[in-house]
BANUPA-540338 format. One line per field, with one value per residue (C-alpha): residue in one letter; x, y, z. Coordinates in steps of 0.2 Angstrom, whole numbers. Each point is the difference from the previous one (the first is absolute). Layout:
<sites>
type = c(A ...) .
u = c(X ...) .
v = c(Y ...) .
w = c(Z ...) .
</sites>
This chain:
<sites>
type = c(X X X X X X X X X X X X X X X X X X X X X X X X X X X X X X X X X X X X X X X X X X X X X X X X X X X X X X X X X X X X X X X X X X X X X X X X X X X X X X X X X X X X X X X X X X X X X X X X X X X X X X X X X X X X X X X X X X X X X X X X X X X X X X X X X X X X X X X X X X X X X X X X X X X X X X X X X X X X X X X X X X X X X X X X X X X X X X X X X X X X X X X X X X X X X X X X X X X X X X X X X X X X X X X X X X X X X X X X X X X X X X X X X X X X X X X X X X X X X X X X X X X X X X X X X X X X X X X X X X X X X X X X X X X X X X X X X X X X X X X X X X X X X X X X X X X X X X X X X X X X X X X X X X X X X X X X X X X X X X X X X X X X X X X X X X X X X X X X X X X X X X X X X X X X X X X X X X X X X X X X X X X X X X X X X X X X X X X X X X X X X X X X X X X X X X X X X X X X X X X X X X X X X X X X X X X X X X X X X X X X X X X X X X X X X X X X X X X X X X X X X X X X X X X X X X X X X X X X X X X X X X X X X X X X X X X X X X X X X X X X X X X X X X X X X X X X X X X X X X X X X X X X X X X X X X X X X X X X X X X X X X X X X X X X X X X X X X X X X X X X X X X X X X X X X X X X X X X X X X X X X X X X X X X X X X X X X X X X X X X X X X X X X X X X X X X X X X X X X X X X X X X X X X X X X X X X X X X X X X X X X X X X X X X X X X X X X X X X X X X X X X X X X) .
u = c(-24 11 16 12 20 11 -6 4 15 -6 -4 12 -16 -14 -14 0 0 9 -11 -6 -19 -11 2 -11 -12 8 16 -3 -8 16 10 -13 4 18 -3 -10 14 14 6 5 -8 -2 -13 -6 -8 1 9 -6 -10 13 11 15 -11 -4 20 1 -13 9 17 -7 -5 15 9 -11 4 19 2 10 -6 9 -12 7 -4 1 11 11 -13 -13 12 0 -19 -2 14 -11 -19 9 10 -17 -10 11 10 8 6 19 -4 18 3 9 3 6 11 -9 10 -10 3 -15 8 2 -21 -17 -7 12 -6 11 -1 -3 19 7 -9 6 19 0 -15 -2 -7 -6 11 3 -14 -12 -16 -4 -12 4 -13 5 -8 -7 5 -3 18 9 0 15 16 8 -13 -7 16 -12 -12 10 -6 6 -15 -15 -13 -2 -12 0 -9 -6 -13 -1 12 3 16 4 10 -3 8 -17 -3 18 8 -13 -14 11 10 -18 -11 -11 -14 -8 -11 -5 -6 -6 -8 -18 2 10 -14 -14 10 2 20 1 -9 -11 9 -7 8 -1 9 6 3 11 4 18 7 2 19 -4 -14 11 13 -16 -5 19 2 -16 4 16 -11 -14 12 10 -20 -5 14 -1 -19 6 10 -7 -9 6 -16 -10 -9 0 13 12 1 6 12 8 1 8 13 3 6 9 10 2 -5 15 -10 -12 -13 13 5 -20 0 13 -4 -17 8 9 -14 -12 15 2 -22 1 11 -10 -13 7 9 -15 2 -19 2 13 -14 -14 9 1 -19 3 9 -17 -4 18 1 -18 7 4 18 0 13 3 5 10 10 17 11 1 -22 3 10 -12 -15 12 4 -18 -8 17 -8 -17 0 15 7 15 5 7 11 12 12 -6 10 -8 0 -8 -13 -4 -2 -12 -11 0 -4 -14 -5 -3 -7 17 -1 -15 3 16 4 9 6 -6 11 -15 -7 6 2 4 -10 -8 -11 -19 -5 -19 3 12 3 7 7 4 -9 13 -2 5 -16 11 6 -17 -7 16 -6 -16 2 11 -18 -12 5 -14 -5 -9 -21 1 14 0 12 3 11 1 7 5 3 2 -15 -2 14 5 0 -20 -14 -11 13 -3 14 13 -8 8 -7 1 -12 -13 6 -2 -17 -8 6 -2 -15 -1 10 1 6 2 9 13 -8 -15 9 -14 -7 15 0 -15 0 19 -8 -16 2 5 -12 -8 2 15 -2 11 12 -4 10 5 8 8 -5 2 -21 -11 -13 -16 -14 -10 13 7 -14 -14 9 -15 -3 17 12 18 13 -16 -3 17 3 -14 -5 -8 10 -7 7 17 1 -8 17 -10 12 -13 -2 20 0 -11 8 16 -10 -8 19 2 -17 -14 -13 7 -1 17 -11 2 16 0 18 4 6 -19 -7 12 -1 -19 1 12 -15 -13 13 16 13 12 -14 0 20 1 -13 12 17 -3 -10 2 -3 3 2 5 -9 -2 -11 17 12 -13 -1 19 1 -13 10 14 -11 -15 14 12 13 -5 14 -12 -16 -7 0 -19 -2 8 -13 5 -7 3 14 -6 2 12 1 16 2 15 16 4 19 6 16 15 2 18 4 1 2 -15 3 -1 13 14 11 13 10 15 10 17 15 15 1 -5 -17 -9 -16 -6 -17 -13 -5 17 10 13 11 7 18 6 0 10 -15 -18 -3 11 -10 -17 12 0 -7 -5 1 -16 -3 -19 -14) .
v = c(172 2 -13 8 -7 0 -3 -17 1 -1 -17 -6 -10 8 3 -5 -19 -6 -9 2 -9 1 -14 -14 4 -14 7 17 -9 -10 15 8 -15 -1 20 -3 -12 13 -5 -17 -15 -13 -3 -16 0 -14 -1 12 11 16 -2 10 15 2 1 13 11 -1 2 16 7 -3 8 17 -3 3 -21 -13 -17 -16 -15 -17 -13 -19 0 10 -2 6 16 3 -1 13 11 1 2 15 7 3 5 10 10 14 -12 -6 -20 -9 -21 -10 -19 -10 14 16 9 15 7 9 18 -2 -3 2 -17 -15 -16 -14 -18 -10 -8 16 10 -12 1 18 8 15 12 16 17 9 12 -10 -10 -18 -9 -19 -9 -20 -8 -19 5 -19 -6 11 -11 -12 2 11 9 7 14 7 6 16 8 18 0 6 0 -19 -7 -22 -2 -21 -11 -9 2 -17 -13 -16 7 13 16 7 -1 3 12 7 6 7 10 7 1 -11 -4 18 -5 -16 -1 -17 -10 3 18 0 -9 11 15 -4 0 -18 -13 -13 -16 -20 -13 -18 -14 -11 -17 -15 -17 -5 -14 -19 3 20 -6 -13 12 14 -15 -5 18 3 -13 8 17 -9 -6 18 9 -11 3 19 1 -4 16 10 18 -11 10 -13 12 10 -9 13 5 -20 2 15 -9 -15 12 9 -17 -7 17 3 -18 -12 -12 -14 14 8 -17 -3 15 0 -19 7 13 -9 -15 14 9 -16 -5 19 -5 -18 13 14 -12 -10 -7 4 18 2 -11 10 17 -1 -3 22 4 7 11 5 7 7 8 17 -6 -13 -4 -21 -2 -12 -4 -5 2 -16 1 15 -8 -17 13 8 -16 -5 17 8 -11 7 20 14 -2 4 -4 13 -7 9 -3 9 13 17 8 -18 3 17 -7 -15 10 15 -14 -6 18 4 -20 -6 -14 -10 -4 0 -14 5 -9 12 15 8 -2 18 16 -1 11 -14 5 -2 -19 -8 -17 -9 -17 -8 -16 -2 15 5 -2 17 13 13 -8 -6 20 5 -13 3 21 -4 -7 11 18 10 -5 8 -6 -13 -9 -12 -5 -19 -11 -21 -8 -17 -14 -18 -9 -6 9 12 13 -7 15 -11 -6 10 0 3 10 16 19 8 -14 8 18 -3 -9 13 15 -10 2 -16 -15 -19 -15 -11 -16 0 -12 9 16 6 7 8 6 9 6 11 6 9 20 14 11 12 14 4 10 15 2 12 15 16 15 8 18 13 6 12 -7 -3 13 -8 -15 5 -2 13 13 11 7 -6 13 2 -13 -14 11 2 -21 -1 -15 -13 -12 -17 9 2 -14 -9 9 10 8 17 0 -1 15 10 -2 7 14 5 1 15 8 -9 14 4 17 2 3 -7 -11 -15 -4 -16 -6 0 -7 -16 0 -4 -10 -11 1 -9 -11 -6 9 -14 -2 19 0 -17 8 17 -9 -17 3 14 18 8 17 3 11 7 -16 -13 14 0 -19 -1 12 -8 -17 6 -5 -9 -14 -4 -13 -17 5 11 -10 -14 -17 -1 14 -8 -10 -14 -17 -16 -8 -21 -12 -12 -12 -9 -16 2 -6 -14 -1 14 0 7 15 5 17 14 19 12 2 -18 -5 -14 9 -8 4 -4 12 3 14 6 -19 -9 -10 6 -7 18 4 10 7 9 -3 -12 -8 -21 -2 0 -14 -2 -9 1 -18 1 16 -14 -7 17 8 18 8 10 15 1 -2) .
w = c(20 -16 -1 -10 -5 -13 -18 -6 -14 -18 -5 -14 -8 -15 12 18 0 -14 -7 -18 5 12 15 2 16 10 -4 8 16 0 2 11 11 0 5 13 7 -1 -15 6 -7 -10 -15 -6 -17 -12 -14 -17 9 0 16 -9 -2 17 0 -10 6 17 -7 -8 15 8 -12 4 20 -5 2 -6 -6 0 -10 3 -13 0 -15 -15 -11 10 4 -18 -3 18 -9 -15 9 12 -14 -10 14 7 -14 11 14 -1 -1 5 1 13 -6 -15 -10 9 12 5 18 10 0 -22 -1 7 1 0 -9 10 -1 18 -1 -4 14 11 -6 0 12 -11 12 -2 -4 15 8 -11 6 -10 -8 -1 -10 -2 -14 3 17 7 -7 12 13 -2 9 -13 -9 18 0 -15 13 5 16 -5 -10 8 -12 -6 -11 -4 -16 -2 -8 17 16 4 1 11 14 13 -13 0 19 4 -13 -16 13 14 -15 -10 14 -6 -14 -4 -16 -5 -19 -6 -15 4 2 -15 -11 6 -3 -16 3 -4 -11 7 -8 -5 8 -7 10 -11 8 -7 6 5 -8 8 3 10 10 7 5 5 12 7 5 5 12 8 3 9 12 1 1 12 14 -6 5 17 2 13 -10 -15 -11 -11 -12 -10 -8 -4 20 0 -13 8 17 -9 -5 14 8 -13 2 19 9 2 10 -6 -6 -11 -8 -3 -8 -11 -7 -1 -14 -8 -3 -5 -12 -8 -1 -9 -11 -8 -2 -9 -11 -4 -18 -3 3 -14 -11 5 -5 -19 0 7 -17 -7 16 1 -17 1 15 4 6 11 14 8 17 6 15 -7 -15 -4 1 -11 -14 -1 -2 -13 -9 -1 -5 -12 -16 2 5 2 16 9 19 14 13 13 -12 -15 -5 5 -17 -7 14 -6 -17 3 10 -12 -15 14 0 -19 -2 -11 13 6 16 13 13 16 16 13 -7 -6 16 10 -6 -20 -12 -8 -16 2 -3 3 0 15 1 16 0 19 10 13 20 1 1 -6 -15 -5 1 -10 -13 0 -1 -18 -5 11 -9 -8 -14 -15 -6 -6 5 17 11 2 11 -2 14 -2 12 5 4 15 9 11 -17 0 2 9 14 15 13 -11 -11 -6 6 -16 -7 13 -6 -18 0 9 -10 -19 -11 -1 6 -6 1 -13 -7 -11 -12 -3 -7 -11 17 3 -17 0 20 -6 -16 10 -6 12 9 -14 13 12 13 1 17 12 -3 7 -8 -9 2 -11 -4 9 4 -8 6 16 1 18 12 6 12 0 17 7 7 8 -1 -7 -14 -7 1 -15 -7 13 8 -11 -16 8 9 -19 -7 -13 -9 -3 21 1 -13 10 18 -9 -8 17 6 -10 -4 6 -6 -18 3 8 19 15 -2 13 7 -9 19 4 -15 2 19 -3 -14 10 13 -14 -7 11 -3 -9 -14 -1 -2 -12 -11 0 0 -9 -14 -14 -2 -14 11 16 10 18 7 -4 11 14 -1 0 14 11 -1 9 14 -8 -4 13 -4 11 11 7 0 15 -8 2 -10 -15 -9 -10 -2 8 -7 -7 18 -5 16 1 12 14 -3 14 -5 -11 -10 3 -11 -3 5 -11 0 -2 -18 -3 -4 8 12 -10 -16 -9 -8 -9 7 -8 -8 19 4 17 6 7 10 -8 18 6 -14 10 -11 1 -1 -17 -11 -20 -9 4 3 15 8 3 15 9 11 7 15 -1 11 -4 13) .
</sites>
């Protein structure tokens, strides 16, 4: 039986997706996942491999359903590169900004581009009558007290785009997973490398003595974190490895327990901050990097990590006589940003030095060479870091990380408890990984300059399509009849994404002979093709991707989704299929702290405020005033009479 509704509403986009390229293969089966889950979900692909297309191509769609989407961003400057990558993708579409000096309300624009603080101040929602798309970019920074008003409920379609959905509280447990659903796709390096999305990097470790005066510190603080580890191992589901589950129950300790396990906890923190920072700030690391100036220049950009400004500007010091450099802070002025990573871009500068802000989000230009001075506990940040490196390459040209660190420390390859996860990671996907010391550096030398792979492998792609097919290109049909003989090409070629197969099931829509006989109701061909294929694949092919026609097979799809596509509203929570979310096994709290109360929106119940010349101390909740006071000092002293619950 035929499902027949209203046509979808002209999309304001060239083609149907958007998108002037074809999507990567695992981007289409992203989409087809988040599908699947109602349009609810989170995808977790790591960092350079094409997250804001996905985006797009769902924010085109949208757009033809009669939707509105609101993108959330980390940051200004990543609204203004969003604003850029939608306004040339999506020509027709009225692109507004909320944040920094954009004022653009949801009833004035199709798509609203809005930072997370923003969001939260002003909970753009969408115009009256309209459904919404709320697609939250690194969506793992929406879990503090604050930034959580971002996550608006009156959006029903939500999609979290992340390189890894992790933190160190309970925000993904509690808040992220609740709000998406949960993890629909999950996209990482391995897959990357063998779809030819990502480059497969060399890794040297580079290791370097500390000096007399910074092992006697390493070993004093080492001596304070045995004692706090040690009571810590005691805690009852305390997890011992991997070390990163340890790490993240530490935490959680240091932040809720007020008791004896809490105060182990936080010493433990503060020993391990200050062992961290001995080794980041090793003297023989600064040394050791002007023997890179060669490879750096020989580069094709390079970018050094470090962990602090202060890290940053020795690395500067050491490095500023010998190659161009320049150093990005938080505090660098946007428009200076923009110009360092243009000069980066176009090879006026050698290399660029950044304390963690290069870490999330920023349109960093294509580098192969990274060099870490202190590799980051944090998983995420180490993927962020390592997808800056890790993008495609040309023949030729390989893609090389050097890691440095402190011999015989907790920074040390070969120690095994606290050994970090990426290490593990980044071993297992490299071409080849070595350790070395930093006083033989011809090694090092000579294992950096090995030459690109001759041949790079070319992405898996589907689309666009805009060709009839080649002659015998959609499968045998011979001998098939009815409904089976108007789907066409054979299920592999479909399901393959071959463009000529595509071509053909849209042809067949409309003449499936050639002769103008025997017509098939499009309804029919798509309710089989749906039968071979799954009916998501069937729509993300039709509705994600780009056709340079649109023809009677993309109106039956649309029709047929009414009900092919229920909202998740509609749908058993078994029947939604994401993926387990990462255990993260956190000890019990034996004396919790006391948590001062606050409203819903987080903020104190509490405020200040100035009337008609008079101080009150007023309730956030009701609105109940204090009695007036002439000078704001004096209004501390009272108090309020509050008529909340």
């Amino acid at each position: 039986m035929s499902v027949r509704a209203p046509a979808p509403r002209p999309s304001p986009v060239t083609g149907v997706s958007g998108t002037r390229r074809a999507l990567y293969r695992w981007q289409l089966d992203a989409l087809v996942a988040w599908l699947q889950c109602g349009r609810r979900g989170v995808i977790e692909a790591v960092t350079g491999s094409g997250k804001t297309d996905v985006a797009i191509a769902a924010t085109a769609d949208a757009l033809r359903r009669g939707c509105f989407v609101l993108i959330v961003v980390p940051s200004r400057v990543l609204m203004e590169q969003w604003y850029g990558r939608l306004t040339d993708a999506l020509p027709d579409a009225r692109i507004g900004r909320l944040g920094d000096s954009g004022r653009d309300e949801p009833t004035g624009c199709d798509v609203l581009v809005a930072t997370r603080h923003s969001t939260a101040a002003h909970r753009p929602l969408p115009p009256e009558g309209m459904a919404g798309l709320l697609i939250a970019d690194e969506c793992h920074g929406f879990g503090g007290g604050v930034l959580r008003r971002a996550l608006l409920p009156a959006y029903a379609e939500r999609l979290g785009l992340t390189a890894t959905l992790e933190r160190s509280d309970d925000a993904v447990a509690d808040l992220l997973l609740p709000f998406f659903g949960g993890i629909c796709y999950r996209y990482g390096f391995e897959e990357a490398i063998a779809d030819g999305v990502c480059a497969r990097p060399r890794v040297a470790f580079v290791g370097v003595a500390l000096s007399v005066e910074e092992r006697a510190e390493y070993v004093a603080t080492e001596a304070q974190l045995v004692s706090a580890r040690s009571h810590l191992r005691q805690v009852r589901g305390m997890p011992t490895e991997p070390f990163g589950a340890f790490l993240a129950a530490v935490g959680h300790l240091a932040e809720h327990d007020a008791g004896a396990d809490g105060r182990a906890a936080r010493d433990y923190l503060d020993a391990f901050a200050k062992r961290r920072q001995i080794v980041a700030q090793s003297s023989g690391k600064y040394e050791l990097l002007g023997r890179f100036a060669p490879a750096i220049r020989q580069a094709e950009g390079a970018l050094l990590f470090t962990e602090t400004v202060r890290a940053a500007n020795h690395a500067i010091n050491r490095l500023d006589p010998l190659v161009s450099i320049e150093l990005i802070t938080g505090a660098t002025a946007r428009r200076f940003r923009k110009d360092i990573l243009e000069d980066l871009r176009h090879r006026r500068l050698d290399a660029v030095a950044a304390p963690r802000v290069l870490d999330e989000g920023i349109d960093v230009p294509d580098a192969n060479l990274g060099i870490v001075m202190s590799a980051s506990r944090t998983r995420r940040q180490m993927i962020q870091r390592m997808g800056r490196i890790l993008r495609r390459k040309r023949a030729g040209v390989g893609a090389r990380f050097v890691i440095m660190f402190a011999k015989d420390t907790l920074e040390d390859p070969s120690m095994r408890f606290e050994r970090d996860g990426f290490l593990d990671e980044i071993e297992r996907i490299a071409e080849a990984a070595g350790t070395f010391d930093s006083a033989r550096f011809e090694e090092i030398d000579a294992f950096l300059a090995a030459p690109g792979p001759d041949v790079v492998r070319e992405p898996a792609a589907i689309g666009p399509f805009g060709t009839a097919p080649a002659p015998g290109t959609t499968g045998d049909t011979s001998g098939a009849s009815g409904a089976s003989a108007a789907v066409g090409p054979t299920r592999r070629a479909l399901v393959a994404g071959e463009p000529s197969a595509w071509w053909a099931l849209a042809r067949r829509c409309e003449d499936p002979s050639g002769d103008g006989s025997a017509r098939p109701d499009p309804d029919d061909v798509v309710a089989e093709a749906a039968r071979h294929i799954g009916f998501e694949l069937l729509y993300a092919v039709v509705s994600f991707l780009r056709w340079d026609e649109i023809g009677p097979m993309h109106h039956a799809v649309w029709r047929r989704a009414v009900v092919a596509l229920p909202p998740v509203e509609r749908r058993e929570a078994d029947e939604l299929p994401y993926l387990e979310p990462e255990p993260l096994d956190l000890p019990s709290v034996l004396k919790p702290k006391a948590v001062p109360k606050k409203l819903s929106t987080g903020q104190a119940p509490l405020e200040i405020t100035l009337i008609d010349g008079q101080w009150y101390m007023r309730c956030i909740g009701c609105g109940t005033l204090s009695p007036p006071v002439r000078f704001r000092w004096q209004v501390l002293e009272q108090t309020v009479d509050c008529r909340c619950e």
